[in-house]
C-alpha positions in Angstrom: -16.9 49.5 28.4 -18.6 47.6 31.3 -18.6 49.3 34.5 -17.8 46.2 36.9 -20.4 45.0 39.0 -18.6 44.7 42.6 -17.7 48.7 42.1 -20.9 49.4 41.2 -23.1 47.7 43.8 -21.0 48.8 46.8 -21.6 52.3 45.2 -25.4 51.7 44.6 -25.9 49.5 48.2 -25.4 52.7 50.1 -27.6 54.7 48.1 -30.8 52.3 48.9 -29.7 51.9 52.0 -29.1 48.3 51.7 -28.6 45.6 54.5 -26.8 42.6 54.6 -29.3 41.2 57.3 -30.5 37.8 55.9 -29.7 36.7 52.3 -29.4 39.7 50.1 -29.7 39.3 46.3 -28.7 42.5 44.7 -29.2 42.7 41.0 -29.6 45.8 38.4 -27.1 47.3 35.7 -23.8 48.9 35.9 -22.7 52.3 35.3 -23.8 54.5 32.1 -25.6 51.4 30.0 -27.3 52.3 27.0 -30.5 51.0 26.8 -32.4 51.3 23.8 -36.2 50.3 22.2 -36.8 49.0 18.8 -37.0 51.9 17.2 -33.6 53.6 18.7 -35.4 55.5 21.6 -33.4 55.4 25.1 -35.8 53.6 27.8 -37.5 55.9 30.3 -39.2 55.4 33.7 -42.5 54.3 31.7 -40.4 51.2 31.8 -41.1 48.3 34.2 -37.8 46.4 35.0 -38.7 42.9 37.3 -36.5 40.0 38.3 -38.7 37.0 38.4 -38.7 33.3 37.4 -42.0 31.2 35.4 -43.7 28.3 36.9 -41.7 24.9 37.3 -44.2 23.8 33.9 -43.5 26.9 32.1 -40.7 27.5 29.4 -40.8 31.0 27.9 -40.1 30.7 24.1 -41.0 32.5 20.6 -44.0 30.5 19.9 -45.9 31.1 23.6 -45.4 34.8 24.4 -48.6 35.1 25.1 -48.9 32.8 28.0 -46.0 34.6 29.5 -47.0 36.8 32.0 -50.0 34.3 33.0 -46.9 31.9 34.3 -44.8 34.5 35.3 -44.0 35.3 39.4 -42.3 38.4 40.0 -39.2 38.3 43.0 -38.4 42.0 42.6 -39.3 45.2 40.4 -36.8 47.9 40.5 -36.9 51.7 40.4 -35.6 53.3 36.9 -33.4 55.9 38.6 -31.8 57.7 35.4 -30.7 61.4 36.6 -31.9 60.9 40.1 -28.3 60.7 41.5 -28.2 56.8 41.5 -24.7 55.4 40.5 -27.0 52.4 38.2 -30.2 52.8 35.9 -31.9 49.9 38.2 -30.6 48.8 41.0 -32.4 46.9 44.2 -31.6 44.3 46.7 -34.4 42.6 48.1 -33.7 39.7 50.1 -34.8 36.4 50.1 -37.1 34.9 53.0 -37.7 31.2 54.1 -40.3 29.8 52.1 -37.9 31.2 49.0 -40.0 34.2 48.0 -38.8 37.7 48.7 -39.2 40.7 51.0 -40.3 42.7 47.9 -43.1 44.9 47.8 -43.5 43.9 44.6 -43.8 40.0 45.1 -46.5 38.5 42.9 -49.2 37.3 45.1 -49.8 33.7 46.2 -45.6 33.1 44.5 -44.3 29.8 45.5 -41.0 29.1 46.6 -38.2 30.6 43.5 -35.5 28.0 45.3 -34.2 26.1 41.8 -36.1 28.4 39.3 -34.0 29.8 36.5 -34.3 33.7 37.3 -35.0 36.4 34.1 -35.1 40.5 34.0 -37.6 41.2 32.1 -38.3 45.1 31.2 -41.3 46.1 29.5 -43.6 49.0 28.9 -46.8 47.2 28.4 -48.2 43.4 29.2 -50.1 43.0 25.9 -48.0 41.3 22.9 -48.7 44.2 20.4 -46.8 46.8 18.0 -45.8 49.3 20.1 -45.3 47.1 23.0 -41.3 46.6 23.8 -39.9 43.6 25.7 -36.3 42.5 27.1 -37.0 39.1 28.4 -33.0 37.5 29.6 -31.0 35.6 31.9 -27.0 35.1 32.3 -27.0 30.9 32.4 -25.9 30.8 36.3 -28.4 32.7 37.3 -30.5 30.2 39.5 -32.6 31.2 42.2 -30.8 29.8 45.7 -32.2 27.6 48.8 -32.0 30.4 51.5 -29.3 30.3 53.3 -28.7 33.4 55.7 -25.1 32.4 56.7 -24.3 32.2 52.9 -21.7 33.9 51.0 -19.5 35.4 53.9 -22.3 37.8 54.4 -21.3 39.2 51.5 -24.7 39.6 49.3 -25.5 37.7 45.8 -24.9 39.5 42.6 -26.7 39.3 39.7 -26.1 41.8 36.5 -27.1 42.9 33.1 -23.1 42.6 32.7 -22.8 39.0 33.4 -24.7 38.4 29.9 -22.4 36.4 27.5 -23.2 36.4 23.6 -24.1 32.7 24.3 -27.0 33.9 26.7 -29.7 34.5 23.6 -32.4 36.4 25.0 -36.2 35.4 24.7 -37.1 38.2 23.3 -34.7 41.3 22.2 -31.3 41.7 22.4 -28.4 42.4 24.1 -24.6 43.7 22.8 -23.6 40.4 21.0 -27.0 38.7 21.2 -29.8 38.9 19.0 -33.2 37.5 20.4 -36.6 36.9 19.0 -38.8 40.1 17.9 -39.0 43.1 15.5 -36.6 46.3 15.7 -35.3 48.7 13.0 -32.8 50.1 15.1 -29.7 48.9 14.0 -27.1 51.4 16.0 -24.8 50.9 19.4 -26.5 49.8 22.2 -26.0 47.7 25.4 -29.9 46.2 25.9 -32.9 46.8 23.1 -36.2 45.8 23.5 -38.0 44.5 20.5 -41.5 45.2 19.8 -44.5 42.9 17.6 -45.9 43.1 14.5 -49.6 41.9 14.0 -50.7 38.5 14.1 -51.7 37.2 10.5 -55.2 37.1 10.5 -55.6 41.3 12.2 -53.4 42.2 8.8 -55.4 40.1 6.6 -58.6 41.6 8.1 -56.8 45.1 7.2 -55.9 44.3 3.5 -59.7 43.1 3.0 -61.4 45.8 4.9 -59.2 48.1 2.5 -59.9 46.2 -0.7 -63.6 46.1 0.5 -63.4 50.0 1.1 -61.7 50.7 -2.4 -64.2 48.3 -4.1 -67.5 50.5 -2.8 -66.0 53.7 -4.1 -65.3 52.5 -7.6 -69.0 51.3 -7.7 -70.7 54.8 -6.0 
């Protein structure tokens, strides 16, 4: 069952050390998730978890993974805190600023304003669109990147979780309980996220199958 998300921020706000000086937008996961790769494995800290949003120009779909991390702008990357003592696998609050870009460490360089930008989590272990490479790439609908506002929300910071996902919300790529996105996995068993990995393009197996054939074919004539 899903921890809920008020409980589990005001438990995971006082182990960052969070403020509520300026607009705080504190995102993560909720207590004891099960997160899972394609293959069944539970995710580790070779994980990168990021909230972020792609360029006004830029919808992420099936048929364009490739260009997604050239048109993607990271707001936040989060610390995968499993057995550390954190109440949350990957929790942070970073706050907004201004000119709509964060206070993160971990802000892509040269980001424009996120004000309007649908916002994603997107964990991964690896950039390049190959087997072995696992992606999550999701977003609950509401979740919208706000004008800043520093007097907004009663002080009170903004809340965005991995438990706000409704089977409607159909990931990018992967899946979460009750949603099946784009991507290849053969692990079929309970989970709350999984990450799906990629099989290789067309022409990398067809270059396989003839260097094989091409292989086989000297030895019979040796």
């Amino acid at each position: 069952m899903k921890a809920p998300f008020r409980t589990c921020l005001a438990i995971s706000t006082l182990a960052l050390g969070a403020t509520s000086q300026g607009q705080t937008l504190e995102w993560g996961s909720y207590s004891g998730i099960d997160m899972r790769d394609s293959s069944g494995n539970v995710l580790d800290d070779t994980f990168i978890f990021q909230l972020g949003a792609f360029t006004n120009s830029f919808t992420p779909q099936e048929d364009n993974y490739q260009d997604w991390f050239a048109n993607w702008m990271v707001f936040d990357q989060a610390t995968y805190n499993e057995g550390d003592g954190v109440f949350m696998p990957f929790p942070d609050a970073p706050e907004m600023q201004p000119d709509g870009t964060s206070n993160s460490a971990f802000l892509s360089a040269g980001a424009t304003s996120f004000t309007g930008l649908d916002a994603y989590i997107w964990i991964y272990n690896s950039e390049d669109p190959v087997p072995g490479t696992e992606w999550l790439l999701v977003r609950a609908a509401d979740w919208v990147f706000p004008e800043y506002d520093p007097d907004c929300c009663g002080g009170f910071p903004l809340q965005w979780s991995v438990s706000d996902l409704e089977t409607t919300d159909l990931p990018e790529w992967g899946s979460h309980s009750g949603s099946t996105g784009p991507g290849e996995y053969t692990y079929t068993g309970p989970f709350d996220l999984r990450t799906h990995t990629f099989v290789p393009e067309p022409s990398s197996l067809l270059m396989a199958i003839f260097g094989t054939g091409l292989l086989m074919r000297r030895r019979r004539t040796v």
